[in-house]
C-alpha positions in Angstrom: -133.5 49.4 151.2 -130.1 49.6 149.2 -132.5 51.8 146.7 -133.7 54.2 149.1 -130.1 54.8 150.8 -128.9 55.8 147.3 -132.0 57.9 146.7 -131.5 60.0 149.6 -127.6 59.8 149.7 -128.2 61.6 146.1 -130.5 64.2 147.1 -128.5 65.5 150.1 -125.2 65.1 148.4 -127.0 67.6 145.1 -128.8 69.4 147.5 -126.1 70.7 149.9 -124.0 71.1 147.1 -126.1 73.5 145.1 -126.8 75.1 149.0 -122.8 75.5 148.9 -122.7 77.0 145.1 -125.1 79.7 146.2 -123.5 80.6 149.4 -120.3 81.2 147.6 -122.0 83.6 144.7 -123.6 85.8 147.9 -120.3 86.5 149.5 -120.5 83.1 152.3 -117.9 80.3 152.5 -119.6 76.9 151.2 -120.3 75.4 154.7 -122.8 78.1 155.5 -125.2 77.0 152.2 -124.4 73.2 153.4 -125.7 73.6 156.7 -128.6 76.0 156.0 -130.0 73.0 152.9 -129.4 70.7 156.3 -131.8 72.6 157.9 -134.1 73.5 155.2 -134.3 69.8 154.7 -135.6 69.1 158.1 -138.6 69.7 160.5 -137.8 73.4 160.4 -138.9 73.7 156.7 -139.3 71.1 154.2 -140.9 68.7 157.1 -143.4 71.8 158.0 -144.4 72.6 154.3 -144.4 68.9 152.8 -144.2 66.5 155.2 -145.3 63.7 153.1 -142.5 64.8 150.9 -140.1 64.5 153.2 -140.6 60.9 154.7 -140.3 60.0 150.8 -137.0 62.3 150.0 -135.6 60.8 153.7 -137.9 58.0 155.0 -137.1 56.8 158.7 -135.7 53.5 157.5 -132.8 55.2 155.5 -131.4 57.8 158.1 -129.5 55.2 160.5 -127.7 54.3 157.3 -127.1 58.4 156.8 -126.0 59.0 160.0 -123.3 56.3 159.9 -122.1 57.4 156.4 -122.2 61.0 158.0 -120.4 60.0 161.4 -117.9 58.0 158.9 -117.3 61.4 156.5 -117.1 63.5 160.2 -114.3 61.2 161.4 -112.5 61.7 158.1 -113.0 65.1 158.9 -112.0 65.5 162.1 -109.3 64.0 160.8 -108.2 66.4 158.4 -108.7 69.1 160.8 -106.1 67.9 163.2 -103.7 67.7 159.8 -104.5 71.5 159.4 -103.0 72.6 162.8 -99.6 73.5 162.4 -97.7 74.5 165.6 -95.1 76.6 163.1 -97.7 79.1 162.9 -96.8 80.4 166.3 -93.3 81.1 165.7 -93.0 84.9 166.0 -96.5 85.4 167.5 -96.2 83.6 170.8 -97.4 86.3 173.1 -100.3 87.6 170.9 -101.4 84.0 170.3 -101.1 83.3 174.0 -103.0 86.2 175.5 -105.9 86.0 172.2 -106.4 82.2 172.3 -106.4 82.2 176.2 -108.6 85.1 176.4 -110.9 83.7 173.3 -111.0 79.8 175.2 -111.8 81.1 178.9 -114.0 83.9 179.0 -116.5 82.4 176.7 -116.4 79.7 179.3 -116.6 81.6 182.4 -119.7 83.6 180.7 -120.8 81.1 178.9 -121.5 78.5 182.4 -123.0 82.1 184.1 -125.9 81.5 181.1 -125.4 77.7 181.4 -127.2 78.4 185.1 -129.9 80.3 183.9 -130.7 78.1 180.8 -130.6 74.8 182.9 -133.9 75.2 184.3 -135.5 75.8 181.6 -133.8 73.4 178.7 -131.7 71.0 181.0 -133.2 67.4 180.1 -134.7 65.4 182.8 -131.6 63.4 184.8 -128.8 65.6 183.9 -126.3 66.8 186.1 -126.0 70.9 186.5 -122.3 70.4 186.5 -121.8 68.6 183.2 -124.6 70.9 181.4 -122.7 74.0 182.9 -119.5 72.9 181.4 -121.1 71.7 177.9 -122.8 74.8 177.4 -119.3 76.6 178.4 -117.4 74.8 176.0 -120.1 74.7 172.9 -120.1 79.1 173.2 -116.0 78.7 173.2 -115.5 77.2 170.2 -114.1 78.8 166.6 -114.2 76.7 163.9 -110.7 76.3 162.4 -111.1 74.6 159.1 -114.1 77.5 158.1 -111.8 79.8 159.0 -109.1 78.8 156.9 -111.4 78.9 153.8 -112.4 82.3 155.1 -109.3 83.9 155.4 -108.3 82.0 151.8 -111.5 83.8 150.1 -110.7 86.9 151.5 -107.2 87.0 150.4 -106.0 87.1 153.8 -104.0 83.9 154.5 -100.6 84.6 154.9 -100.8 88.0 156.3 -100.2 88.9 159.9 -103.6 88.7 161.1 -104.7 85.5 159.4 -101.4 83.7 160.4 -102.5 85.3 163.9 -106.0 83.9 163.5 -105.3 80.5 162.8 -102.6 80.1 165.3 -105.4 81.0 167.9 -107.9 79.3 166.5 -105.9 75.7 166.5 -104.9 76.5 170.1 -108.7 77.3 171.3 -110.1 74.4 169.4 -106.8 71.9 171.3 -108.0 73.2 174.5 -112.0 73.2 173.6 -111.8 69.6 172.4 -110.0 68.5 175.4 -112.5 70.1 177.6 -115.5 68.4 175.5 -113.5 64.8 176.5 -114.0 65.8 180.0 -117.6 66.6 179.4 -117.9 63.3 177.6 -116.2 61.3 180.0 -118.2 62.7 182.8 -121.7 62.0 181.1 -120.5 58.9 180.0 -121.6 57.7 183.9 -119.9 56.8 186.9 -119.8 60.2 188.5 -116.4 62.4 188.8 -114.5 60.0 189.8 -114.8 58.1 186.5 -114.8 61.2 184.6 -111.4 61.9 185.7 -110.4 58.6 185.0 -111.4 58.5 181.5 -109.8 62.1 181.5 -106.6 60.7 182.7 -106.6 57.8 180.0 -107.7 60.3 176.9 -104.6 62.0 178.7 -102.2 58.8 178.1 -103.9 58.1 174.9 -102.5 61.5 174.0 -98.9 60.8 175.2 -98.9 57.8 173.1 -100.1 59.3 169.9 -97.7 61.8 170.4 -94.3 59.8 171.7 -95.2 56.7 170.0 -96.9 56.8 167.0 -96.0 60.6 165.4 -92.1 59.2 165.4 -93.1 56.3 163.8 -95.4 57.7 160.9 -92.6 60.1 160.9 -89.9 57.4 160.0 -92.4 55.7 157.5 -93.3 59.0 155.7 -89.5 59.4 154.3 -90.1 56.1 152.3 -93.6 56.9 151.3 -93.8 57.9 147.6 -96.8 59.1 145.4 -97.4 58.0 142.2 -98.4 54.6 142.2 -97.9 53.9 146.2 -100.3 57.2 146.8 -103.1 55.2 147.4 -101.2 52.9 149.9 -100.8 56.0 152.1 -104.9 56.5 151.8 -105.0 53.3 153.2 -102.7 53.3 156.0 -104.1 57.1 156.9 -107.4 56.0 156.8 -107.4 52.7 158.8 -105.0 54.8 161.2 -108.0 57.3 161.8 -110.4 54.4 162.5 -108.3 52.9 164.9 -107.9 56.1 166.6 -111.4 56.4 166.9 -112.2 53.1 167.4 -109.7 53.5 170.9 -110.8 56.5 172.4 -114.6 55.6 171.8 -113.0 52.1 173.5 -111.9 54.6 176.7 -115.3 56.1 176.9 -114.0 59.3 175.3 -115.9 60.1 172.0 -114.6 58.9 168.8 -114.3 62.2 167.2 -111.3 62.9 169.6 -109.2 60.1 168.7 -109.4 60.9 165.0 -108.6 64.6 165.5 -105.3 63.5 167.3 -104.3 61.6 165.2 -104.7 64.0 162.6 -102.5 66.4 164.6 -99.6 63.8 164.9 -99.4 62.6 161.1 -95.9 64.1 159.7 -96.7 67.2 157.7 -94.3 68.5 154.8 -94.5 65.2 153.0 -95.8 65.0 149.1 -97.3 61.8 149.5 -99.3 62.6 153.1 -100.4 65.7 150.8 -101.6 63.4 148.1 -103.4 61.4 149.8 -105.5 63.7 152.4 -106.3 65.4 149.4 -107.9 62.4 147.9 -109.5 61.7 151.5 -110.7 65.6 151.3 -112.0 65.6 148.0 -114.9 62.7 148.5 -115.6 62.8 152.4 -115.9 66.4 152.6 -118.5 67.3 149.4 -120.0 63.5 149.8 -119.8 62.1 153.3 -120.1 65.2 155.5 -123.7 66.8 154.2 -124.9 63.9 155.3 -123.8 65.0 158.8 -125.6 68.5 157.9 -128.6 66.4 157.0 -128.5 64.4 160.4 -128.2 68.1 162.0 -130.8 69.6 160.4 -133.0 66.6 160.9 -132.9 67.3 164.6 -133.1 71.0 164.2 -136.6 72.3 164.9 -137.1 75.9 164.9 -140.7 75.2 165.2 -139.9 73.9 168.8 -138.9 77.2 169.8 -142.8 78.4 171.0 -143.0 81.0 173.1 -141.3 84.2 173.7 -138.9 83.3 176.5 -137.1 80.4 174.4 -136.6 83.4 172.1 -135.4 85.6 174.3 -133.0 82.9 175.9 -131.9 82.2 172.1 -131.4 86.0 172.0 -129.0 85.9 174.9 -127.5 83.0 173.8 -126.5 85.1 170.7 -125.7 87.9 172.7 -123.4 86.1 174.9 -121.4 84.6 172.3 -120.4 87.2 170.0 -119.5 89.5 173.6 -117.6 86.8 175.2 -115.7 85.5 171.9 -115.0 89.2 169.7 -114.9 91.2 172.7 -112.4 89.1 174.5 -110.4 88.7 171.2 -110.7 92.2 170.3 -109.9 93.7 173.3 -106.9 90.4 174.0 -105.3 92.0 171.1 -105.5 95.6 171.7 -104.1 94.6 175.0 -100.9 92.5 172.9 -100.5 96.0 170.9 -102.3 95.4 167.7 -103.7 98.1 166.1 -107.8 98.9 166.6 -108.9 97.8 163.3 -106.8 94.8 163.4 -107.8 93.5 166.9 -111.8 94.4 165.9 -111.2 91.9 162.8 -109.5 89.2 164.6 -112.4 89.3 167.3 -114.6 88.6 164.3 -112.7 86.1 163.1 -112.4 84.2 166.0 -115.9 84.1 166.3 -116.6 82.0 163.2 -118.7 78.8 164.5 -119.2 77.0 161.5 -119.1 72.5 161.4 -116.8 72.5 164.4 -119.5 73.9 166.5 -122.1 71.5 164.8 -119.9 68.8 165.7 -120.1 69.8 169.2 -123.6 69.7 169.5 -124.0 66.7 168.1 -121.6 65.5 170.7 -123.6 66.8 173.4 -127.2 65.5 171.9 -126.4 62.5 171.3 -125.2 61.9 175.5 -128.7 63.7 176.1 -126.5 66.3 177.6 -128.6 68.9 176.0 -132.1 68.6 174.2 -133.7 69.5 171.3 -134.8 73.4 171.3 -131.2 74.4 173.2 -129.8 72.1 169.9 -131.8 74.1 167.5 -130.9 77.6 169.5 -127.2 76.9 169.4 -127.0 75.4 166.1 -128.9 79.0 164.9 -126.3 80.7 166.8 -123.7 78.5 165.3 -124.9 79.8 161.7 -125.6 83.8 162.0 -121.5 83.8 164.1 -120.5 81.8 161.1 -122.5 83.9 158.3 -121.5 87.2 159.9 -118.0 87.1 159.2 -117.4 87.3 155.5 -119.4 90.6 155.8 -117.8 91.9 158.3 -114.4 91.1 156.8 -115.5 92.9 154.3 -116.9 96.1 155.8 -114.2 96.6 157.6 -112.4 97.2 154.8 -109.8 95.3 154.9 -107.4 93.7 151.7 -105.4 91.0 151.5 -102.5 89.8 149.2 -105.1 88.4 147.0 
């Protein structure tokens, strides 16, 4: 067992990262090679063509063992995402960032549920509610992926300037707003009806509080006597058993685990060497190691295959459709509205309809509380990777330069 684990922790880990190296040579931030070898690895391809070949590179007895590396690496990550928001980033651009992020969070929503109506017929699994599909489906087409679109912005040489500062200050606000949604979602589906949806709402709600009024002032005291050198990898420690007991409690409050770990990434003191240090090290093995394994466990439940029949590809066409209108029209037109200029507002629409892992995570979310099935998985995780793909070129046809 311990052999076939390492076996197939080894040819994901090469796999995806030789997927990431040739994204990055073709113009495309790493993730978008990582997810596609996810796939490729999968039913969708490898499982068609060499099916014996598969069971041997991933047999069935190995992937529970991947999937809790994988969840481990995406709590880490999640982690690290909630360290990358930095409220300072909306000093100066409060009403821009207001009317984009609102306008980028609600009408992919409201446009989003209107297909959510239409789609539940037809991929709604047997025994779930209209009203919680509605809202997943909402929330999964509102989401920008903030990490990706750090790494974007960084390639393109346009962190820094007014409309990447712009772009990430939205895109932390719509993902705060999208993952408190997706605790409602999960709280709801988690059983019990509204009544205990709202309740596990209300206790995500004082878990949040206390994160924030209790534990960010403490970590805050503690980081002025943290040093790096030799107490660096103290600091790993106390970070990383701090984001497993954050997700440990909120998974505890029938909220998903993801959510703890993302808050408390968003209340750990930025600004100090050793925090730095030490995310870096977290950074640095869970995100090239742990978190293809999470592709892997994606991909694994992709199945474009699934997709017979023209009407599933038409739905997956207006699912598409749907999400680039809702999410780069109401960007674009948000900031023509707050006074930008046309070719700025066009690009920040595009950039705030970068998908990428955020949106994976998501789904995964939603598949695993049978919330959605399989071929709307596969549609939205295909959707998830031409929004995400699209905007390096984009960037770049546009025209536009950075500082770098």
């Amino acid at each position: 067992m311990a052999g076939g684990v390492l076996g197939a922790v080894a040819v994901v880990v090469l796999a995806c990262g030789a997927g990431g190296v040739l994204a990055r040579r073709v113009g495309q931030p790493a993730v978008v090679g990582e997810i596609a070898v996810g796939i490729l690895l999968g039913p969708t391809f490898l499982g068609w063509l060499w099916p014996r070949g598969q069971r041997w590179l991933l047999p069935d007895e190995v992937l529970p063992h991947l999937a809790e590396l994988g969840n481990l690496g995406l709590v880490v990550f999640m982690f690290l995402v909630g360290l990358e928001l930095d409220v300072g980033m909306l000093r100066g651009l409060r009403r821009a960032v207001v009317v984009v992020s609102q306008a980028s969070v609600w009408v992919p929503l409201g446009l989003g549920g209107l297909l959510a109506l239409g789609l539940y017929g037809t991929f709604a699994p047997e025994g779930v509610g209209r009203a919680e599909f509605v809202l997943f489906v909402a929330v999964a087409l509102s989401v920008t992926a903030f990490p990706v679109l750090a790494r974007i912005l960084t390639e393109q040489g346009l962190y820094g300037t007014p409309v990447g500062a712009l772009a990430m200050a939205c895109a932390a606000v719509v993902d705060v707003i999208a993952w408190c949604l997706l605790a409602v979602v999960v709280a709801v589906a988690g059983g019990g009806g509204a009544g205990a949806g709202l309740w596990r709402a209300a206790l995500a709600g004082v878990f949040v509080a206390g994160m924030w009024w209790g534990v960010r002032p403490l970590l805050a005291r503690g980081a002025g006597r943290w040093g790096v050198g030799e107490r660096g990898g103290g600091v790993v420690v106390v970070l990383f058993g701090g984001v497993c007991l954050a997700a440990y409690a909120t998974e505890a409050l029938g909220v998903h685990a993801l959510f703890g770990a993302f808050v408390f990434g968003a209340v750990v003191p930025r600004g100090v060497e050793a925090v730095e240090s030490a995310a870096r090290r977290m950074r640095d093995f869970a995100v090239p190691v742990l978190l293809p394994l999470f592709f892997v466990g994606s991909g694994l439940r992709t199945d474009v295959g699934a997709l017979r029949g023209g009407g599933v590809w038409w739905w997956a066409a207006a699912v598409l459709g749907v999400a680039v209108a809702a999410k780069w029209g109401a960007a674009a037109v948000a900031a023509l509205a707050a006074g930008m200029r046309r070719r700025d507002a066009v690009l920040l629409g595009a950039l705030m309809n970068c998908r990428g892992v955020t949106e994976l995570v998501v789904l995964n979310v939603g598949l695993g509380l049978g919330v959605i099935g399989v071929e709307l998985f596969t549609v939205l995780v295909l959707m998830a990777l031409v929004t995400t793909a699209a905007t390096g070129p984009v960037v770049r046809a546009l025209g536009v330069r950075g500082r770098g």
